[in-house]
N, C-alpha and C positions, 0 to 999 in steps of 0.2 A: 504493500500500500504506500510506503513511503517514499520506494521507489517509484513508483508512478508519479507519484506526487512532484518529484523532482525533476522527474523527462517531461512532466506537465505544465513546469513554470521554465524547462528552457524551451518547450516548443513555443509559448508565449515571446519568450525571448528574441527567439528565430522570428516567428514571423513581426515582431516589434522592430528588427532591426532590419526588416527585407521589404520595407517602405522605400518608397523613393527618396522621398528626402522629410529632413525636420529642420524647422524655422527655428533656433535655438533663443533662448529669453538670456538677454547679459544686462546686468547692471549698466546701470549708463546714468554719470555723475555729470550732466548737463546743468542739475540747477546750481554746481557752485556759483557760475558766473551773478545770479542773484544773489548771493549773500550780501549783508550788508560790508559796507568799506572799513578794513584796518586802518583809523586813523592814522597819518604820517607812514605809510609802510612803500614799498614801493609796489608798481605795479608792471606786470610782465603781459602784453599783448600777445594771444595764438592764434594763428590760422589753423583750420585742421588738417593736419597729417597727409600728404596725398597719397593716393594709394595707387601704387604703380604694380598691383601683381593684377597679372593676364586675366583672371576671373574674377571678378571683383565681389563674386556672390557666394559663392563657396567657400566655406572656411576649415571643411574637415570632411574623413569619411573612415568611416569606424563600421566594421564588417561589410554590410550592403546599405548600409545607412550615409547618405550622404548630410551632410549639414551646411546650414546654411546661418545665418544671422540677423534676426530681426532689423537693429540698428546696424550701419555699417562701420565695421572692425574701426576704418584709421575715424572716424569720429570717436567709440568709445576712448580707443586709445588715447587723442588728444582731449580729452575730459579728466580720463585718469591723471593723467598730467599735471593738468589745472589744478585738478583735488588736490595733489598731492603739494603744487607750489602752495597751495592756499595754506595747507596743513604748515608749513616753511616759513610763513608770516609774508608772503603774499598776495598782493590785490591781483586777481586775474580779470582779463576781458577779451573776449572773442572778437575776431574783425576776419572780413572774405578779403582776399585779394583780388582783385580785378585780373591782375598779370602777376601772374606765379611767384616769381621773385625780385620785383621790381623794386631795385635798392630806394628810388626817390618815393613810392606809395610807402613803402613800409616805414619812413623816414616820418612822412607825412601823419599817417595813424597814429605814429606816436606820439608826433608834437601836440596834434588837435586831440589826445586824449590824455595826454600827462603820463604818457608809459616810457620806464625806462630800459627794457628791453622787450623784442621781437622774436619770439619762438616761431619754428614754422620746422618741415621736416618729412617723411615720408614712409611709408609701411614698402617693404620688399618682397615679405612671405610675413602668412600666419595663416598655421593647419595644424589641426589637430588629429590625429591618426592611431588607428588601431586595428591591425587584420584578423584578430579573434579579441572580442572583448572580454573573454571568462578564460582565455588562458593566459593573457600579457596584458602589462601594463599601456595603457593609453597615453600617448605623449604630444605636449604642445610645444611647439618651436614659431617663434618670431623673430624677423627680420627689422630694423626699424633705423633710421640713422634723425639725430636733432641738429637744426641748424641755428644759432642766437646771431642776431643782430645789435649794433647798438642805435643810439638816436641818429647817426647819420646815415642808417641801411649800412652800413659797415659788417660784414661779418663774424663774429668773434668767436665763431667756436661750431666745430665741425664734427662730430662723432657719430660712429655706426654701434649698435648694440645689438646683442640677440638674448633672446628668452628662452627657458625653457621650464618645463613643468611635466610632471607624470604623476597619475594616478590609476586605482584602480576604477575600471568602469563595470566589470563583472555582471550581475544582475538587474544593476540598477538602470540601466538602459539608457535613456535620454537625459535623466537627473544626473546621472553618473558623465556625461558630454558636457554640460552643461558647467558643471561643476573644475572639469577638464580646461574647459575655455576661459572659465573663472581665472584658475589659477593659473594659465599660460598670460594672461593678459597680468594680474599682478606682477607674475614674475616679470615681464619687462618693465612695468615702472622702477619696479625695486632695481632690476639693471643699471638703471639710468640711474637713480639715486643713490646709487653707491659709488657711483663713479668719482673718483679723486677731483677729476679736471672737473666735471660739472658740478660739484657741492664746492671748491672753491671758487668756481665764474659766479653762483648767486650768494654767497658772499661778498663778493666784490661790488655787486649790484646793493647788495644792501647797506654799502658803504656811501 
């Protein structure tokens, strides 16, 4: 009986994971930009993230199951961002660029909103994969490089980073994906924030 029970919750399994695809639910820290303003703090302007990888809809595929992403990957990513400057004691604000990297717009955004620097920057890969989910671990890898500017569109700082995360996906099917993407997307913030060279550039900023 128990064995039944068992071939019974991975046939569930099978045919859960032998769907075309799932729209995955990820956190998405969009409303930091409404917080209120850290008095006297400085403030760091983002464009979001471009996202230069070939499929821009697909984010993983884990047995037959492909995934996909509610919100798009380099937006959450460039939120996480935010969150994480705001957590740092700074004032974040969103602006689009017209022209991708256009030293004199981004010069401009800054002066007419009182920001002392220009994040912008771009996603390369992010996939999360697993060819058996109940017998290996599930693993997330990202691509992502930040570029800082200062108030004159001046470049100041150039880096590529990569992510990664594994867990187990096992029974838990789509929550267990989910949870994967989670922590593939933290792990590159914390990337970035570890970084020698980038935890001393906002320092300097905060100077």
């Amino acid at each position: 009986m128990r064995k039944f029970g068992l071939f019974g919750i991975l046939g569930l399994l099978v045919i859960m994971l032998s769907s075309c695809a799932y729209s995955a639910k990820i956190t998405d820290t969009g409303n930091v930009y409404n917080l209120p303003t850290i008095q006297g703090a400085p403030k760091i302007i983002l464009a979001d993230l471009v996202d230069n990888r070939a499929d821009k809809v697909k984010i993983g595929q884990v047995g037959a199951l492909q995934l996909k992403s509610q919100t798009a990957i380099n937006i959450v990513l460039t939120n996480r961002i935010a969150s994480r400057l705001r957590n740092e004691g700074f004032n974040v604000q969103k602006a689009n660029l017209s022209n991708r990297m256009d030293k004199g717009e981004m010069a401009e955004i800054l002066k007419s909103n009182n920001g002392n620097a220009f994040l912008s920057g771009g996603v390369d890969n992010f996939l999360v994969a697993s060819f058996d989910a109940i017998m290996e671990k599930g693993t997330g890898t990202t691509s992502f490089y930040v570029k800082i500017f200062d108030r004159d569109g001046k470049n100041i700082f150039n880096r590529t980073y990569s992510g990664h995360a594994e867990n187990w996906i096992g029974m838990t099917g789509q929550f267990g994906c989910e949870k994967l993407i989670e922590d593939s997307m933290q792990a590159s913030v914390d990337e970035l924030f570890r970084d020698g060279e980038f935890k001393h550039l906002l320092s300097e900023i905060k100077k």
